[in-house]
N, C-alpha and C positions, 0 to 999 in steps of 0.2 A: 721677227717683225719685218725683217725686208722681203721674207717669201708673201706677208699679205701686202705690201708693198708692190710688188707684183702683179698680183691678182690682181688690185686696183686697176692697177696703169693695162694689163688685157682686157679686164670686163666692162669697166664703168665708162669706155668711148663705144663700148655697142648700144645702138638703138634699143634692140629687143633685148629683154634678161628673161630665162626662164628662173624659177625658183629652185628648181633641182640642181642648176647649173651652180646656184650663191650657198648650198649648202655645204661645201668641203671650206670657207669662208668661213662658219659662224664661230668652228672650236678655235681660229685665228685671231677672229676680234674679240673673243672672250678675254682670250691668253692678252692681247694687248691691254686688255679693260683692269684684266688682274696686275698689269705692269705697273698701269698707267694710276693705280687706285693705290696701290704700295708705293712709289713715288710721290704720290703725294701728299699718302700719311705720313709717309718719312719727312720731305720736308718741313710737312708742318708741325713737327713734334721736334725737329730741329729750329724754327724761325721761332715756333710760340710753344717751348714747353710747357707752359702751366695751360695752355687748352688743348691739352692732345686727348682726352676726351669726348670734348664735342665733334673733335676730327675723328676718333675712334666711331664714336656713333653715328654722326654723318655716313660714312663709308658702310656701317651697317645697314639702315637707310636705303643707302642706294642700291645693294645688293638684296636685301629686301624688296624695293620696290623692281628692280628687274626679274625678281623671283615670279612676281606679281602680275608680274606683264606677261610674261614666258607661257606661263601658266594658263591664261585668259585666250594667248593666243593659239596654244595650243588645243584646249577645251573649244574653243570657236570652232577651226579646222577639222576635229573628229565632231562636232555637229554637224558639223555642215557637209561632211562626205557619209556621214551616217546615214542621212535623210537622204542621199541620192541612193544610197544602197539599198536600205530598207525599199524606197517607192518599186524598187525593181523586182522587187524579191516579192 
């Protein structure tokens, strides 16, 4: 956590960001996302055992819907450089 801690405190006071540059970042904020999503099932299977279900599914949920997103954004991106390659070709 404190290497993307890091990277933080170097990139995010520059002006310009390229996106090639924020990619060695993404399996970073995953791995925090996966800490920070186990932390929180923990405690709240500690605070309120009888609903550590809804917290189980919640957390499903949310890994579901960034599956979701990931996905859409990725499918956008290969459209959208596909149509620049194709009109070339």
């Amino acid at each position: 956590m404190s290497s993307l801690l890091l990277w933080f405190v170097c990139f995010f006071p520059q002006a310009h960001k390229e996106e090639r540059f924020l990619f060695p970042a993404y399996p970073l904020i995953c791995l925090v996302a996966a800490f920070t999503l186990d932390s929180l099932s923990k405690a709240a299977n500690y605070l309120l055992p009888r609903f550590s279900y809804v917290f189980s599914f919640l957390i499903i949920l949310i890994v579901a819907l960034f599956t979701l997103l990931s996905l859409s954004r990725n499918l956008a991106l290969c459209k959208g450089r596909c149509i620049h390659i194709n009109n070339n070709l």
